[in-house]
N, C-alpha and C positions, 0 to 999 in steps of 0.2 A: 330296470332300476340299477341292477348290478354294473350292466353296460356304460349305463350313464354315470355316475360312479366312478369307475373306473378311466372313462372317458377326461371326465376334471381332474381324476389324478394325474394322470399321464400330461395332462395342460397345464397342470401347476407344474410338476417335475423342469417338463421341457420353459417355462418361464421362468423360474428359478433357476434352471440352469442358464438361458440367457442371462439374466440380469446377475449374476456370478459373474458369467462373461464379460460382459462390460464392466462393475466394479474392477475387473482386473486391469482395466484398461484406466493409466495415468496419462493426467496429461501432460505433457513437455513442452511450456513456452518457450524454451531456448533450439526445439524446432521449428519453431517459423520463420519467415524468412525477414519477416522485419521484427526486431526485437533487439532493447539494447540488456545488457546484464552491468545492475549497478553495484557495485561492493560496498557493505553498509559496515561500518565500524561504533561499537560504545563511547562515547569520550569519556576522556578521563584526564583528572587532575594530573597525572603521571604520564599519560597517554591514551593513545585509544587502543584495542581491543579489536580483533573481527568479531562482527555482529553473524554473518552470511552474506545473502545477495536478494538484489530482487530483480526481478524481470521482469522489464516492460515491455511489451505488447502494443501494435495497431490493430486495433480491429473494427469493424465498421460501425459502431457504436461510440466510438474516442479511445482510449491508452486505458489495459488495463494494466494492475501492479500484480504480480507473482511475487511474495515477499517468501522465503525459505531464511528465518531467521530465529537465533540461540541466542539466550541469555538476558529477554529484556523482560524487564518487570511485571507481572500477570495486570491482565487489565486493561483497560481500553487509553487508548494512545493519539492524542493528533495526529496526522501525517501532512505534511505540504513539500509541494513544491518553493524551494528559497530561491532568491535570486541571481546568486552570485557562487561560482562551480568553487568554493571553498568551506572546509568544515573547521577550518582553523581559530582559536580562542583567539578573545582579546581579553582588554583590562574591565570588560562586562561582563565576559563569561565564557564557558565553553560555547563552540558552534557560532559565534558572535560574527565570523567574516563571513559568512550564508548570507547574509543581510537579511531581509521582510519575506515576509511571502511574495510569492511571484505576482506582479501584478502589473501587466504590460499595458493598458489602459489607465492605469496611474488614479489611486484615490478615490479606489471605489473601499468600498466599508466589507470586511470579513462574511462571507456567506456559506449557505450549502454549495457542495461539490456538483448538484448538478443543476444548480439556479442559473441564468443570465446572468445577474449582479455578484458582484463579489470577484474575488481575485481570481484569477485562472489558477495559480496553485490551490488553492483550497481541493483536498483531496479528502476521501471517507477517512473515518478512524479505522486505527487496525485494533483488531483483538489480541492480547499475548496470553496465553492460556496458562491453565496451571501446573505445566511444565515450563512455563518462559518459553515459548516459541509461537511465533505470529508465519500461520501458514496457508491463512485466508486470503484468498485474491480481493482485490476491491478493481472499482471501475471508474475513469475519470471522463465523465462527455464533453466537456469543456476541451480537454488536451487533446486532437484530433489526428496529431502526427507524431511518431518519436523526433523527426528535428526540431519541431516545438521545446524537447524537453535540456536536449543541448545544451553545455556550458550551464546548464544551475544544479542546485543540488535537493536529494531528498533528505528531507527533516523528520525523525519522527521526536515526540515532546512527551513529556512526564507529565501522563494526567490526561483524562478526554478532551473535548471541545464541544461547545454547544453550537458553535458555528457561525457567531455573532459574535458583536462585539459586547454588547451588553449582557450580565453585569459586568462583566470583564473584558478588554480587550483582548483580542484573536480568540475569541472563542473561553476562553479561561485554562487553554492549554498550561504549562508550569515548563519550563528549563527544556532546554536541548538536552537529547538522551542520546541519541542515534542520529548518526549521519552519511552521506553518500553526494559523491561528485557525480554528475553526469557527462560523461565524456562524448 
């Protein structure tokens, strides 16, 4: 009994020290070989702000987001892909020259990220915790390539999204928060 005993000690030890092991181990999208790094800025009435960055990723699944970002409001957040590589205001608002969400099929109605129907930008919401920082990856299957993502910009918006349009259009996301060109 003592043997046996001893035996699961020594198998918990050595498995806890693996999985130590590994915990130690971060992962670094800006080591892959396809990956673009977008620089995400606040707007602001005065100007914008660096927000961080995010990195995207190909991986055999579609484009995931690496988001490494400070200072945005705790709480769950739309994220899309916009159509047009600008974060620039107009006389509508901040982030206004992004245009629509992405949606190269043209006229299809606001959906999940990983539905057929719906815009190809439609992207997961991100989390921003209660420090202000959003540092959960999400995943997009719809976006399959980073030249897909080229020339448009990432949006994140004030406020969730339910992913429809209804009751609210784009989901009921509220105002440009954050922005990023895709170069």
């Amino acid at each position: 009994m003592k043997k046996i005993l001893l035996s699961a000690l020594a198998v918990s030890f050595v498995s806890v020290g693996l999985m130590a092991q590994d915990e130690t181990k971060i992962y670094n999208p800006k080591a892959e070989k396809n990956h673009l790094v977008i620089k995400m800025e606040i707007l602001g009435e005065k100007g914008n702000t660096p927000a961080g960055e995010i990195v995207a990723v190909e991986t055999k699944y579609g484009v995931a987001f690496y988001p490494d970002l400070k200072g945005i409001e705790r709480g769950i957040h739309g994220f899309h892909v916009h159509v047009n590589p600008d974060c620039g205001a107009t006389e509508k608002g901040l982030g206004m020259k992004a245009g629509g969400h992405w949606d190269p099929q043209e006229n299809k109605a606001h959906s999940y990220p990983w539905a057929d129907e719906g815009h190809k930008g439609d992207l997961p919401a991100l989390y921003s915790s209660d420090k202000n920082e959003i540092k959960t990856p999400v995943l997009s299957p719809k976006i399959k390539t980073l030249e897909e993502l080229k020339n448009h910009s990432l949006m994140i918006h004030v406020g969730g999204d339910n992913y429809h349009d209804h009751p609210q259009v784009l989901g009921g996301g509220g105002a440009r928060m954050v922005c990023g060109v895709i170069r």
